[in-house]
C-alpha positions as CSV (number, residue, x, y, z in Angstrom):
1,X,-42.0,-4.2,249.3
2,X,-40.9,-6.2,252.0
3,X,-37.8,-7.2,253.0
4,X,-37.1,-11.1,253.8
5,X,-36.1,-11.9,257.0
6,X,-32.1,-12.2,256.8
7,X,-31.6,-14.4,259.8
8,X,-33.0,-16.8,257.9
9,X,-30.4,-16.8,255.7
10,X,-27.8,-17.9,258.5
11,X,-30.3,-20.8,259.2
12,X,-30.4,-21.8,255.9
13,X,-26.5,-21.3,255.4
14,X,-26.1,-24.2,258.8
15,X,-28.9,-26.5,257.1
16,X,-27.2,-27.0,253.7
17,X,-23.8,-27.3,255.4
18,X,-24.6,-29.9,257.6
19,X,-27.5,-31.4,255.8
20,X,-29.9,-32.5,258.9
21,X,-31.7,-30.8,260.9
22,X,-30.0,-31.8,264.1
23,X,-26.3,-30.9,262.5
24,X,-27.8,-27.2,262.0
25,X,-29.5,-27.0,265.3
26,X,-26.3,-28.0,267.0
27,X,-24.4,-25.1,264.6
28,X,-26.9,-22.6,266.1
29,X,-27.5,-24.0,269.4
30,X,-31.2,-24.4,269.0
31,X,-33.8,-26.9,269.7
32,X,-34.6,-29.7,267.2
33,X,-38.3,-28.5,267.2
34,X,-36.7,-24.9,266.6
35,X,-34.7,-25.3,263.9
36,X,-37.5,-28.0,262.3
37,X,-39.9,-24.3,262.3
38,X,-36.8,-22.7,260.7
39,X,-36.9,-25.3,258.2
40,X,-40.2,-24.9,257.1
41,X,-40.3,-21.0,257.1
42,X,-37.3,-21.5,254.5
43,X,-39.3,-24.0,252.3
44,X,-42.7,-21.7,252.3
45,X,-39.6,-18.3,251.6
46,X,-37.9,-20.5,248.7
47,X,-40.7,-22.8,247.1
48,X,-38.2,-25.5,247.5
49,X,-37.8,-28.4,249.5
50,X,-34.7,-28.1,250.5
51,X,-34.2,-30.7,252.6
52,X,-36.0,-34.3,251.6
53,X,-35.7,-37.7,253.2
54,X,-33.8,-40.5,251.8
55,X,-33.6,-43.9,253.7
56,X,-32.7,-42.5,257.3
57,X,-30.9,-39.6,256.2
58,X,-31.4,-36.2,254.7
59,X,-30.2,-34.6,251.4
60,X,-29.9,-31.9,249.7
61,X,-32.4,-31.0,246.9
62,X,-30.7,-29.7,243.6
63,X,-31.6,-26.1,244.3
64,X,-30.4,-26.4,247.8
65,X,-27.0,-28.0,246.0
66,X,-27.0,-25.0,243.6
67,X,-27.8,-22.5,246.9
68,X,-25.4,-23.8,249.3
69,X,-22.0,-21.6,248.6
70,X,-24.1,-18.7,247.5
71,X,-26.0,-19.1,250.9
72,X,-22.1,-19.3,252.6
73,X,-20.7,-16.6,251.1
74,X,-23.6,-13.9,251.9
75,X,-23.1,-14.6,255.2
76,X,-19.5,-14.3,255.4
77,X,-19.8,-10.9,253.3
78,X,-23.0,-10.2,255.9
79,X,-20.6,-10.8,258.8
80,X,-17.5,-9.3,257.1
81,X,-19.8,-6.3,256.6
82,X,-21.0,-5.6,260.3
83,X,-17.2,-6.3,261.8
84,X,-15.8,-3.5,263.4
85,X,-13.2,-1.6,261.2
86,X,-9.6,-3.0,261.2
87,X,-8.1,0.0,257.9
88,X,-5.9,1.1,261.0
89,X,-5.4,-2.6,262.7
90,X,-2.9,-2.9,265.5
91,X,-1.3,-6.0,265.7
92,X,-0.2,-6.1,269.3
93,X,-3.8,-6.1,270.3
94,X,-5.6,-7.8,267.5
95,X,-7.7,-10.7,269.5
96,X,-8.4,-13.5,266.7
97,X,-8.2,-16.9,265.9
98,X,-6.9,-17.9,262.9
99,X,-7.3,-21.6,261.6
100,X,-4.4,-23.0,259.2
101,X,-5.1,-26.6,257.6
102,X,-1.8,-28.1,257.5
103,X,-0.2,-31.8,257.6
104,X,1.8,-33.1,261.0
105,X,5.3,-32.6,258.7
106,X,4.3,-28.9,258.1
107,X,3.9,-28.3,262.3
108,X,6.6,-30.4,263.2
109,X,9.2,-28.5,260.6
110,X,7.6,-25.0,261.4
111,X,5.2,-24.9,263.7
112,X,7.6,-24.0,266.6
113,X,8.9,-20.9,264.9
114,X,5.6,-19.9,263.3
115,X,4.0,-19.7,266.7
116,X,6.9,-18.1,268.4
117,X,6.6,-15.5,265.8
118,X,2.8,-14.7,266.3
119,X,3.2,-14.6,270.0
120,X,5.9,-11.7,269.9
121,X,4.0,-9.9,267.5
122,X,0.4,-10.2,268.9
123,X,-0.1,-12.4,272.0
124,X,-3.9,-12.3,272.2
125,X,-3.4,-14.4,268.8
126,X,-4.1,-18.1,268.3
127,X,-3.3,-20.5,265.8
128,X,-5.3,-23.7,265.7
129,X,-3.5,-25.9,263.6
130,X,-6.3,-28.3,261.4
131,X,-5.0,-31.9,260.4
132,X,-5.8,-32.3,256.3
133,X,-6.5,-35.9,255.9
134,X,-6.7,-35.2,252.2
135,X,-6.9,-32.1,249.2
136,X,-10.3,-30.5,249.2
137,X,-10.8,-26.7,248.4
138,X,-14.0,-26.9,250.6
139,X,-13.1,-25.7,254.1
140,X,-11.3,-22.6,252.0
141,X,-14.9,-21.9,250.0
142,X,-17.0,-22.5,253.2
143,X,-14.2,-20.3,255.5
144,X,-13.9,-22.9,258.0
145,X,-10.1,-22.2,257.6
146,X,-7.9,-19.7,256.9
147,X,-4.9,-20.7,255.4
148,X,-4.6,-24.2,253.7
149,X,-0.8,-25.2,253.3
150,X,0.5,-27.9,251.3
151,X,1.7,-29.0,247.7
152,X,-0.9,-27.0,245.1
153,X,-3.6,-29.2,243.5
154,X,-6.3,-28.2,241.6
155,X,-8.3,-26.1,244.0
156,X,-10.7,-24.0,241.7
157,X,-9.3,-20.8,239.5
158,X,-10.5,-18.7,242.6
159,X,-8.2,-19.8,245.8
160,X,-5.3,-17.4,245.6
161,X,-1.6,-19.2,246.2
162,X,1.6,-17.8,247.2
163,X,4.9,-19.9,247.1
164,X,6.4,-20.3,250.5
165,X,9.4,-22.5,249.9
166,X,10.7,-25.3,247.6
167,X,11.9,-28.9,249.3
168,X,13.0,-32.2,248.4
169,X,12.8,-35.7,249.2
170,X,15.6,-37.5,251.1
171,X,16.2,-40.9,251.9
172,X,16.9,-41.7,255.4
173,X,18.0,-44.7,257.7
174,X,18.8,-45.2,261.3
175,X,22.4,-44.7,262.3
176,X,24.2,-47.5,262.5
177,X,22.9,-49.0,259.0
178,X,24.9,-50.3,256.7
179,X,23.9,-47.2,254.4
180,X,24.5,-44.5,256.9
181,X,28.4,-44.5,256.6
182,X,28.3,-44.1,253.3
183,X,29.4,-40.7,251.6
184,X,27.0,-41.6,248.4
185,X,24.1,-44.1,248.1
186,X,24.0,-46.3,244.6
187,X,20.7,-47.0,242.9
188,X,21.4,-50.5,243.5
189,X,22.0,-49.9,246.9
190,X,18.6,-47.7,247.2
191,X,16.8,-51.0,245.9
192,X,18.6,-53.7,247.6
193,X,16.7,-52.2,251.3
194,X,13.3,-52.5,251.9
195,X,11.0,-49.2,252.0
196,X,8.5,-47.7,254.6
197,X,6.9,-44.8,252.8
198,X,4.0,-42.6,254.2
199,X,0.7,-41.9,252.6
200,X,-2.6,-40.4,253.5
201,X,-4.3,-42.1,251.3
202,X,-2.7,-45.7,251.8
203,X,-0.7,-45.2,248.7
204,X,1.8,-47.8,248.1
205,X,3.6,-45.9,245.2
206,X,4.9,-42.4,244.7
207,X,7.0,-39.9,242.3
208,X,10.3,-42.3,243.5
209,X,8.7,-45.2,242.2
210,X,7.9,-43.2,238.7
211,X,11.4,-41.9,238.7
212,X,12.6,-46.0,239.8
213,X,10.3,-47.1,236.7
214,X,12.1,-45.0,234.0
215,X,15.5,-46.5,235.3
216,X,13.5,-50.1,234.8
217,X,14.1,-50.1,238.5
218,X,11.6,-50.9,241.5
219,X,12.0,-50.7,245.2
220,X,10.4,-53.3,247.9
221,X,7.5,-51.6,249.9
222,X,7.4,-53.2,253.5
223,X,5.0,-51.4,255.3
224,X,3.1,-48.4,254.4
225,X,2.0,-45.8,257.2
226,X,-0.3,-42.8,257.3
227,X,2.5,-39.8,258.2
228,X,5.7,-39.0,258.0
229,X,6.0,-39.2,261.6
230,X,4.8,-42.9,261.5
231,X,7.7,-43.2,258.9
232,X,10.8,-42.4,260.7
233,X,9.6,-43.9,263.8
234,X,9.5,-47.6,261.8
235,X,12.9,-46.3,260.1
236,X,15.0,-45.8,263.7
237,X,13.9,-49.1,264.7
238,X,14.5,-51.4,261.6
239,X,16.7,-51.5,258.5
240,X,14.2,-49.6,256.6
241,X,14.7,-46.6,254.1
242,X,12.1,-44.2,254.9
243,X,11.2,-41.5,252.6
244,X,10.4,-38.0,254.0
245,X,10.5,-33.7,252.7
246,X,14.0,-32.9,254.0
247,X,12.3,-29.8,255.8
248,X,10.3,-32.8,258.0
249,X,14.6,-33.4,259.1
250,X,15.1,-29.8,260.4
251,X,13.5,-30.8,264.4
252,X,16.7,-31.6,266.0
253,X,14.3,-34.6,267.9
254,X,14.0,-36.3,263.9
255,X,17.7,-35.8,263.2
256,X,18.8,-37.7,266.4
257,X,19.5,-41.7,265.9
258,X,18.8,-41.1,262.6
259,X,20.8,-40.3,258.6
260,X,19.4,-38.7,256.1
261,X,21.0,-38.9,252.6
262,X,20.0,-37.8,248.9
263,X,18.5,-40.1,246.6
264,X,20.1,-41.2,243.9
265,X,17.7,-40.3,241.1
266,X,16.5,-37.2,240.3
267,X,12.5,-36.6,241.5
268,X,10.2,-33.7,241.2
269,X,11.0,-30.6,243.4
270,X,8.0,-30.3,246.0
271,X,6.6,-26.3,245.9
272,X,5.3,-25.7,249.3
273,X,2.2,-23.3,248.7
274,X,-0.6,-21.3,251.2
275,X,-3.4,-21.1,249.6
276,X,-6.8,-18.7,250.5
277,X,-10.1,-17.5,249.2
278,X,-10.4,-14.2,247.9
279,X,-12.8,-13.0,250.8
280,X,-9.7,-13.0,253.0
281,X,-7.4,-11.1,250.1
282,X,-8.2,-7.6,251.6
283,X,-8.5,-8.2,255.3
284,X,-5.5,-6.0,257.1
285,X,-5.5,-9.1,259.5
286,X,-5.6,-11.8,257.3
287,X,-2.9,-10.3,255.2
288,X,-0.6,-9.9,258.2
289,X,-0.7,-13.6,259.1
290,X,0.3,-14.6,255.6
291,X,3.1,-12.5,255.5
292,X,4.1,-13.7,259.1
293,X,4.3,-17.3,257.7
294,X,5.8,-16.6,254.7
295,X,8.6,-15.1,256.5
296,X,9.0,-17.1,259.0
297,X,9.2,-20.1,256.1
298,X,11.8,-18.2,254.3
299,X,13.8,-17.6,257.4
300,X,13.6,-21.1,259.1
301,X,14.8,-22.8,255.4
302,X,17.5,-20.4,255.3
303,X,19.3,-21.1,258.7
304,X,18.6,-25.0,258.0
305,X,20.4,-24.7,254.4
306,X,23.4,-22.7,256.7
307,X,23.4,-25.3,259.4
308,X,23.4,-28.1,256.8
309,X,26.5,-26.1,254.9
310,X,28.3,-26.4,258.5
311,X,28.0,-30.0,259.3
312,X,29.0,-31.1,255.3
313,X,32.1,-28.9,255.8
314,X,32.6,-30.5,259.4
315,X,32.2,-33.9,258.3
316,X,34.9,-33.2,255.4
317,X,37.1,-32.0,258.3
């Protein structure tokens, strides 16, 4: 019996990913013409199709949907399979590149630290921070990253999830606002200000305004932005409340001009979460960079809660 050609199955695992021809040559850096030949070696191996025309573009066939993460994960485990030992890994001269999906409030709060931390431990290290426009469990399944971190959604019963720290939402204005000398912030006074809030997905509403409702209370929305960058920017520069984590206040750059206070209503408490596929659940390395960022998450919240502790008591002073 003969054995099929397995380097086709990398060709077909770049064809169902990107869908086109051109996509998967690009993957593979081949020719067009090459990866056309590819194509139809797979179709004459498979029986199927795989790949059919529709209007100017290409899609998948329903076996090539039904293939596609079973053609992914054979070649991680292939790869997985022929990489070189790490049972005795040392970390000072590991040389990887390890891929975290995170959001902009996520690298401004810890991002500093987090890197800080790798680089003592294993300089030939790199993080490559991904931006995550919105929730998919996708780049997990296809390993295009390596750590997803973020609030938990439903993500499939297979992505494994370790807490990382708990946060909260703050109100905050620009010093020098009529709300920043004050010790305690009303409901009525929360209402009576317009609101900047961020939100990925254009969002105008959010757990505040669910919390609001109950009271039979609403805010005015002014402007809605795409960050919580964006947010406090509009905040510093206008009498408007933004909305942020209080872990997006711990950069001594977001604290200046501006002052943050808690709301007054009680809202969800936000779980902070990383979140991988089980492929990565044994790897010596992989395990070392989730313990490196759950540390250095546990740490960081810690000396904020102590340096926030400090300037209450200094203020009562």
């Amino acid at each position: 019996m003969t054995d099929p050609d397995f380097n086709l199955l990398i060709a077909l695992d770049a064809l169902l990913t990107e869908a086109s021809v051109a996509g998967a040559a690009r993957r593979l850096n081949l020719s067009t013409s090459a990866m056309s030949r590819t194509l139809s070696r797979l179709r004459d191996v498979t029986g199927d199709p795989l790949l059919v025309r529709a209007g100017r573009n290409m899609v998948l066939t329903p076996y090539a949907e039904a293939s596609r993460d079973r053609a992914r994960n054979a070649v991680l485990e292939a790869r997985a399979v022929l990489q070189p030992s790490t049972s005795e890994l040392n970390i000072a001269q590991l040389e990887r590149v390890f891929t975290l999906r995170v959001n902009d409030g996520f690298i401004e709060a810890f991002g500093p630290p987090l890197i800080a931390a790798v680089a003592a431990m294993a300089p030939d290290v790199c993080l490559r921070f991904s931006p995550k426009p919105e929730k998919s469990s996708r780049f997990l399944r296809e390993g295009l990253v390596d750590l997803e971190i973020g609030v938990l959604s439903n993500m499939g019963p297979e992505i494994r999830v370790q807490a990382l720290y708990r946060d909260r939402f703050v109100g905050v204005v620009r010093q020098g606002h009529p709300l920043a000398g004050k010790a305690q912030v009303s409901v009525e006074e929360y209402i009576a200000w317009g609101h900047v809030i961020a939100s990925r997905r254009g969002q105008p509403s959010g757990p505040v305004d669910e919390a609001l409702t109950e009271l039979g209370l609403a805010r005015k929305v002014v402007s809605v932005v795409p960050g919580f960058p964006s947010a406090l920017a509009v905040a510093k520069a206008s009498d408007l409340i933004a909305l942020v984590p209080a872990s997006f206040l711990f950069q001594t750059d977001n604290q200046s001009r501006l002052h943050a206070f808690e709301l007054p209503f009680k809202t969800r408490t936000i779980t902070i979460s990383q979140l991988w596929h089980p492929r990565m659940e044994a790897d010596p390395a992989h395990r070392w960079l989730r313990q490196t960022v759950l540390a250095v998450c546990q740490k960081h919240c810690s000396e904020q809660r102590d340096l926030c502790e400090v300037r209450q008591r200094n203020q009562c002073t």
